[in-house]
C-alpha positions in Angstrom: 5.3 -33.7 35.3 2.8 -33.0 32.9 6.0 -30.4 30.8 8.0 -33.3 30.0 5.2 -36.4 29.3 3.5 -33.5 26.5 7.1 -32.8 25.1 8.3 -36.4 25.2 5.0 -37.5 23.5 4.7 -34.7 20.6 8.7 -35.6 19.9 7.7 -39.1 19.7 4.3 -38.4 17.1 6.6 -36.7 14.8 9.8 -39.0 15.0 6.7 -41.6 13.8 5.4 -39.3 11.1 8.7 -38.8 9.3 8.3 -35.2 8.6 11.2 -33.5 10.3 14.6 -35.0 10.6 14.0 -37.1 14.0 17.2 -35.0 15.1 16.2 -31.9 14.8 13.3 -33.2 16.6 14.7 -34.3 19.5 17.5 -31.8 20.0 14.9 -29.0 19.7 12.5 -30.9 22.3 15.0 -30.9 24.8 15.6 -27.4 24.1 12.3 -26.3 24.5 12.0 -28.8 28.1 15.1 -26.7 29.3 13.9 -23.9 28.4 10.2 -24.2 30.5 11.7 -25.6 33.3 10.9 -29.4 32.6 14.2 -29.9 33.8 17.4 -28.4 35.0 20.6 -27.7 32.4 22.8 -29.2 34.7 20.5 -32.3 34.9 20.1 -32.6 31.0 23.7 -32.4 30.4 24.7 -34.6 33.3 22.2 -37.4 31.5 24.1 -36.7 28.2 26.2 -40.6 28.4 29.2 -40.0 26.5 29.9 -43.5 26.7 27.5 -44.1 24.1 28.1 -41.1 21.9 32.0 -41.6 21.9 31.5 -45.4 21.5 29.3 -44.9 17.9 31.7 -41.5 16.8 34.3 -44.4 17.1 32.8 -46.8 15.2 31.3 -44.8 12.5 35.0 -43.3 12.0 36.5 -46.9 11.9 34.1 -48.6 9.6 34.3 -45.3 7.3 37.5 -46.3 7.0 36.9 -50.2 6.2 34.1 -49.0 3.7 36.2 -46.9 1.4 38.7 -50.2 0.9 35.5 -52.2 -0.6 36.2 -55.2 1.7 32.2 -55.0 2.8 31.7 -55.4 -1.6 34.1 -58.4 -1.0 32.4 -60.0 0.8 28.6 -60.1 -0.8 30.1 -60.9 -3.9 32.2 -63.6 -2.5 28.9 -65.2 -0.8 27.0 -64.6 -3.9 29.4 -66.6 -6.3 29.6 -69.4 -3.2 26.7 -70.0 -4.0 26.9 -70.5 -7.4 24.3 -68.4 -8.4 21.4 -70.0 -6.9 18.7 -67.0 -5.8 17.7 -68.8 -2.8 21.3 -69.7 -1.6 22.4 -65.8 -2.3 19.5 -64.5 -0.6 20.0 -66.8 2.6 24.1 -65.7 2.5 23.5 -62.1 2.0 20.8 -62.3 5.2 23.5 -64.3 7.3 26.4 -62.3 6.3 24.4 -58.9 7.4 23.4 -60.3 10.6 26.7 -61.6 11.1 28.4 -58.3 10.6 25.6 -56.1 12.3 27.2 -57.7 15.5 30.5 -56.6 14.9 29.3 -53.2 13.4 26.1 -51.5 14.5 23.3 -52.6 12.2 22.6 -49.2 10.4 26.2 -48.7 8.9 25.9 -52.7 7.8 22.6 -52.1 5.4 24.4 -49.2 4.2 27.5 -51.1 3.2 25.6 -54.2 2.0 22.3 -53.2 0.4 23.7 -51.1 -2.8 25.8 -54.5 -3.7 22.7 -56.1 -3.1 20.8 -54.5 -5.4 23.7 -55.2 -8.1 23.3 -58.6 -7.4 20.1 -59.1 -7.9 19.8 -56.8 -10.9 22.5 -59.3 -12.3 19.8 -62.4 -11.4 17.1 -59.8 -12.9 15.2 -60.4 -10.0 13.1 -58.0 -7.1 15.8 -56.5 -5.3 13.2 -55.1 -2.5 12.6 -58.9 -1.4 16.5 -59.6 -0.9 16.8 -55.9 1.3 13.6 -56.2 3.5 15.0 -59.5 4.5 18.4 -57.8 4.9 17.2 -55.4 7.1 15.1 -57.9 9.1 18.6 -59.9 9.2 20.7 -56.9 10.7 18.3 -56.7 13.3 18.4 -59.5 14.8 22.2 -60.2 14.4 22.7 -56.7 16.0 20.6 -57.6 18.8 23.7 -60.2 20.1 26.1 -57.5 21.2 26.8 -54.3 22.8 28.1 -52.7 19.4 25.2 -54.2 17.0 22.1 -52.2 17.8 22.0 -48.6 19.6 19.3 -49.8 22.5 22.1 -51.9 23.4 24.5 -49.5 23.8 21.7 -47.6 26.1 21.4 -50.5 27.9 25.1 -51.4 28.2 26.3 -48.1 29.0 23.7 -46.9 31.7 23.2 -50.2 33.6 27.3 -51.2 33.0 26.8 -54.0 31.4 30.3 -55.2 29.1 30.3 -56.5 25.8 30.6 -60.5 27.2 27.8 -60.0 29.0 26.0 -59.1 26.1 27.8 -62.0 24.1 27.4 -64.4 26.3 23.3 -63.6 27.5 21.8 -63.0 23.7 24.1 -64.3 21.4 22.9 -68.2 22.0 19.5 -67.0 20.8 20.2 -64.6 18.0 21.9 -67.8 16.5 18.8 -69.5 16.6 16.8 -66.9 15.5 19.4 -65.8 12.9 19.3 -70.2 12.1 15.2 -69.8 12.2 15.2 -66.9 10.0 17.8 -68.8 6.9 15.7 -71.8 7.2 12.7 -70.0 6.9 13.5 -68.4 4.0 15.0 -71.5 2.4 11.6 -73.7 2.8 9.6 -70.6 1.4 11.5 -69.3 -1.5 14.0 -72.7 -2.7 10.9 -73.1 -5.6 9.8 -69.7 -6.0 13.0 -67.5 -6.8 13.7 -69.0 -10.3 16.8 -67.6 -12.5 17.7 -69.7 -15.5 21.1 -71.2 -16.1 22.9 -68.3 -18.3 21.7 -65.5 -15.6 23.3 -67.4 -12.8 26.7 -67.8 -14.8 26.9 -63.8 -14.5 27.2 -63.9 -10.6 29.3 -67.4 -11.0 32.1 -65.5 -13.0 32.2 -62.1 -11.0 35.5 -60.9 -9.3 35.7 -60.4 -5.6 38.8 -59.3 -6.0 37.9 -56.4 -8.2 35.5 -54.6 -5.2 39.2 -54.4 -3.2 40.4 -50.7 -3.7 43.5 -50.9 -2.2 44.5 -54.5 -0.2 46.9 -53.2 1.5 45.1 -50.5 3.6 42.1 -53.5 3.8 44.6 -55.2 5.9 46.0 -52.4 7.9 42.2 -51.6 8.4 41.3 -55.2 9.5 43.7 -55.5 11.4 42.8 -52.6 14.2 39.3 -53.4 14.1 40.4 -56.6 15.2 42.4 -54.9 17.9 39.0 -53.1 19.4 37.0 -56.4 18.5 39.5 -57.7 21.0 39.4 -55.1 23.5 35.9 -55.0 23.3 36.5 -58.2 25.2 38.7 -57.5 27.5 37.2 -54.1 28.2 35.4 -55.0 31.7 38.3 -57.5 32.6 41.0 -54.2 32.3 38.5 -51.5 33.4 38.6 -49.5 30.3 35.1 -48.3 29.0 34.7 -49.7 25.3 33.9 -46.3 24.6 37.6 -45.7 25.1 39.0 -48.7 23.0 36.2 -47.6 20.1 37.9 -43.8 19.8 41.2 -45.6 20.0 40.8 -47.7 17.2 39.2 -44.7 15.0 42.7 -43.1 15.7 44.7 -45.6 14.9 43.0 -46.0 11.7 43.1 -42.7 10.4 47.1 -42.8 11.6 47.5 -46.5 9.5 45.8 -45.5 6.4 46.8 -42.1 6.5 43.2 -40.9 5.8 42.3 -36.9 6.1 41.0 -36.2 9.4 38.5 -33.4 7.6 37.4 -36.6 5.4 37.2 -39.2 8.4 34.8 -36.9 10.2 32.9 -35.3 7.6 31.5 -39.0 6.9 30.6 -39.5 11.0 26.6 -39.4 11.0 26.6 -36.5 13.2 22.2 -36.9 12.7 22.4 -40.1 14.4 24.9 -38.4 17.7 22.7 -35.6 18.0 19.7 -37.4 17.9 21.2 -39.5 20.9 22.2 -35.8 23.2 18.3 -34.9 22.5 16.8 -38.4 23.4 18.9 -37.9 26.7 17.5 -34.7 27.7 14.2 -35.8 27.0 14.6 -38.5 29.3 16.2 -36.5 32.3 12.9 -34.7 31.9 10.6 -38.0 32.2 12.8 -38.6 35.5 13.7 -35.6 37.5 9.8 -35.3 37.2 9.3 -38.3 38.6 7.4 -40.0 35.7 9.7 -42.8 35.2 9.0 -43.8 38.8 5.2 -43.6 38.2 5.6 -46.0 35.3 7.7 -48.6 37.2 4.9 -48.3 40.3 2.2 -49.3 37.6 4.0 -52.2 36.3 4.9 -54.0 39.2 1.4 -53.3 40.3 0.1 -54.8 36.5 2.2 -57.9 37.3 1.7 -58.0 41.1 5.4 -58.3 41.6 5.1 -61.4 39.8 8.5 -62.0 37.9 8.2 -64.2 34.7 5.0 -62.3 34.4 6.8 -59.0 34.1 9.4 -60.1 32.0 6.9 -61.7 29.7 5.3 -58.5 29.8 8.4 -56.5 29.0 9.7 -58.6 26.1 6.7 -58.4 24.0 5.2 -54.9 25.1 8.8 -53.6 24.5 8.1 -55.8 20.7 5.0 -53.7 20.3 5.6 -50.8 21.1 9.4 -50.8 18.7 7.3 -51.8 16.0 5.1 -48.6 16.0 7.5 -46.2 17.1 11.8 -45.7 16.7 13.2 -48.5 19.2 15.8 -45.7 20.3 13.7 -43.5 22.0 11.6 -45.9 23.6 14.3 -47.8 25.3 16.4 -44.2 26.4 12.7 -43.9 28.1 12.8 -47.5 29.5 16.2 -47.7 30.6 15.5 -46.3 34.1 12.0 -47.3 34.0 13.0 -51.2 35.1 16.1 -50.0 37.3 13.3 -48.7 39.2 11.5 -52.2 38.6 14.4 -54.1 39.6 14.4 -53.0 43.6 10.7 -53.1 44.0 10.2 -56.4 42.9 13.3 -57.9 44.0 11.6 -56.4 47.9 8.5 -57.9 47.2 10.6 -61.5 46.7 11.9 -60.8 50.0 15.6 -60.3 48.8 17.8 -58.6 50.4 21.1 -58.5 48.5 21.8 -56.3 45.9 24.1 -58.8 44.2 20.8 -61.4 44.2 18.5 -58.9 42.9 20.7 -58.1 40.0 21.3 -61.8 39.4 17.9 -62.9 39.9 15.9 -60.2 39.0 18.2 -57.9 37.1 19.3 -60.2 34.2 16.4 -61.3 33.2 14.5 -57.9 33.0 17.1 -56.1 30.9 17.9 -59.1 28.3 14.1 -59.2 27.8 13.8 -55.5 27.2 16.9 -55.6 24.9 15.4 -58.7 22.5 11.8 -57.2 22.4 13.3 -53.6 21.6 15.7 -55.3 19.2 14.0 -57.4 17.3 10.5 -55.9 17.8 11.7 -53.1 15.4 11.6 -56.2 12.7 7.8 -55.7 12.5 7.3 -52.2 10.3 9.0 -50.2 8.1 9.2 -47.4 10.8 10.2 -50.1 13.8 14.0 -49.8 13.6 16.9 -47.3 12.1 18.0 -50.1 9.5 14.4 -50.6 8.4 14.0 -46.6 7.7 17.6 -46.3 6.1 16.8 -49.6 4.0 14.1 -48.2 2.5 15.5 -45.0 1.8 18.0 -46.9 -0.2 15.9 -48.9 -2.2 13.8 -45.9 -3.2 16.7 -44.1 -4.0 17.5 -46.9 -7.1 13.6 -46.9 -8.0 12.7 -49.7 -5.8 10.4 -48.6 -3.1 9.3 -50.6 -0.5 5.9 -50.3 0.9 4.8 -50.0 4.7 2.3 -52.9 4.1 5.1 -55.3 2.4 7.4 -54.6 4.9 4.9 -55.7 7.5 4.3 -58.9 5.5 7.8 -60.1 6.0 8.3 -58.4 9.7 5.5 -59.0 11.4 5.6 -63.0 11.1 9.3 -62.8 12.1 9.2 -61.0 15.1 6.4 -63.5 16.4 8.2 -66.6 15.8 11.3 -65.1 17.6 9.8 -63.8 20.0 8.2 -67.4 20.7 11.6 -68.5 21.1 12.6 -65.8 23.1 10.5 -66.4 25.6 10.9 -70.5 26.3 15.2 -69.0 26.0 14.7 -66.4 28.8 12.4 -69.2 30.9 14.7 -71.8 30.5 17.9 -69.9 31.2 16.5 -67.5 33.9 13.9 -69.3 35.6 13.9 -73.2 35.1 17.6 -74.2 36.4 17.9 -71.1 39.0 17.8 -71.7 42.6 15.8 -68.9 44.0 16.4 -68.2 48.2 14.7 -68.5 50.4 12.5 -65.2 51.8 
């Protein structure tokens, strides 16, 4: 037991640090757990889910292709001259429209796509552009956190418990609008008298092109028009019993076929880092539970809470906050993951329920959503909380503007309290007010 905890934990300490590539890391962990008998090969590759590796090699191939037309410049600069110029009004669009497409896409390839524009933009309003990206990265996080696609802890979640993509739509999208609502009107109060650009600055963003940023519309079209295919058979993927893994790949092929894109190109530009890093995490993690360490954990909690359900939800959604804002949200969830499908059982006996069908209903639902927002949008608090954050910052030091740990924290940390506040009266009232519970 005591192999896999040490491994597990030194991978963790230097994933925080940032001093090797958290890939490398966690491939080479994994090794090294094989390789002193932490656990068996045919374990560690059995716990490999290529649901979720497939699912994100789709993706990243698709939107690779939607990137090169410029339709993701399009659109900033379309919201920006919306809005007339007005710093406040382009800093609350840009935040809405990266939340907005972090659901569609995952959350790191959206600050990717969006922050160099937004640094153009705000170099046109001569203003900070690190204010306009911490809040962009803040933004994707929380509009990734509504669906199966926009933030890798869901796709662990999704893919290992078999949760579909309405699931996720319909259980955290209600509240990642509200949060996604808090977080614009938040910013509006705050900075409406304190971003100030005079009138002949703002004319440069009211006169700019959208049209321009379009490389070539009629591949933008063919492009849209498949990833609104898998956006629709994302839907229906749990209604015709295909894994959305399946409709993901599918759409990447049809893209490269439609656009006629090199296949060498296509996946030379896949973030083969970020799929690697997954195949390590899920070694790791068949360590933590052929070892029986996972179990352990799940014992302790439901001995913390004394069974007591609201109590350990509570007590996953803001320890799962905590803990995703000190360390990467990825591997902490992989580690989670069968940590409350342990839970699940033993409190659902200790209600007296018998039924499987009730437990995951009653017990089930609640549990996971919670882990998923406090994972989520915990990573909103520090720099080193969430992918987007680290990948945000990378690209604002890259163009001279760095962003601090301690700035970042400024913004994050008062974010991820207030939605967490409202995550937990949404998760009470939808889960625990209106339910009727059975009888023991």
């Amino acid at each position: 037991m005591w192999r896999s905890v040490i491994i597990f934990l030194f991978v963790y300490v230097i994933i925080a640090s940032g001093r090797l590539h958290k890939a490398v890391v966690a491939v080479l962990g994994g090794c090294i757990l094989i390789g002193l008998g932490g656990v068996s090969e045919r374990a560690a590759y059995a716990e490999i889910d290529l649901n979720v590796i497939f699912l994100l090699l789709g993706m990243m191939v698709l939107v690779g292709a939607l990137a090169r037309t410029g339709v993701f410049q399009w659109v900033a600069i379309s919201l920006a001259r919306a809005t007339r110029g007005s710093p406040v009004a382009v800093l609350v669009c840009l935040v809405a429209a990266t939340g907005g497409l972090s659901a569609i896409l995952d959350n790191v390839t959206t600050v990717l796509l969006m922050a160099p524009v937004t640094i153009l933009i705000a170099d046109e309003l001569e203003l900070d552009p690190t204010l306009f990206l911490i809040f962009e990265a803040i933004g994707s996080n929380v509009g990734g956190t509504a669906t199966l696609v926009g933030d890798p802890p869901n796709l662990l979640i999704g893919s290992e418990v078999g949760l579909s993509f309405n699931a996720f739509l319909l259980n955290l999208a209600p509240i990642v609008l509200v949060c996604l609502g808090g977080l614009a009107g938040t910013i509006w109060l705050l900075y409406r008298r304190r971003l100030y650009v005079p009138e002949d600055i703002r004319a440069r963003v009211r006169d700019a092109q959208p049209a321009g940023a379009i490389t070539d519309r009629a591949e933008a079209i063919r492009v849209l028009a498949v990833l609104g295919l898998v956006l629709l058979g994302f839907f229906l993927h749990d209604t015709l019993g295909i894994a959305a893994s399946v409709v993901a790949l599918a759409g990447a092929m049809l893209a490269l076929i439609v656009t006629g894109r090199d296949v060498h190109e296509a996946f030379g530009a896949v973030e083969w880092p970020t799929l690697m890093f997954f195949v390590g995490l899920f070694i790791l993690v068949a360590g933590l539970d052929e070892q029986g360490v996972l179990a352990w954990i799940a014992r302790r909690t439901v001995a913390l809470t004394q069974g007591h359900l609201l109590l350990t939800v509570l007590v996953v959604l803001w320890g799962s906050a905590v803990i995703s804002a000190l360390v990467d949200n990825i591997p902490f969830v992989a580690a989670m993951v069968p940590v409350i499908g342990v839970v699940i059982p033993e409190i659902g006996a200790q209600m007296g329920l018998q039924d499987p069908a009730v437990v995951a209903r009653l017990v089930g639902r609640p549990l996971w959503w919670s882990l998923a927002l406090g994972a989520c949008l915990g990573g909103n608090a520090t720099l080193i909380g969430a992918s987007a954050n680290v990948v945000t910052a990378g690209l604002a030091e890259k163009h001279g503007r760095p962003i601090s740990f301690g700035r970042f924290a400024r913004y994050g940390v008062p974010t991820v309290v207030g939605t967490l506040l409202l995550c937990s009266v949404y998760v009470y009232v939808r889960y625990f007010l209106f339910v009727s519970w059975p009888s023991a």
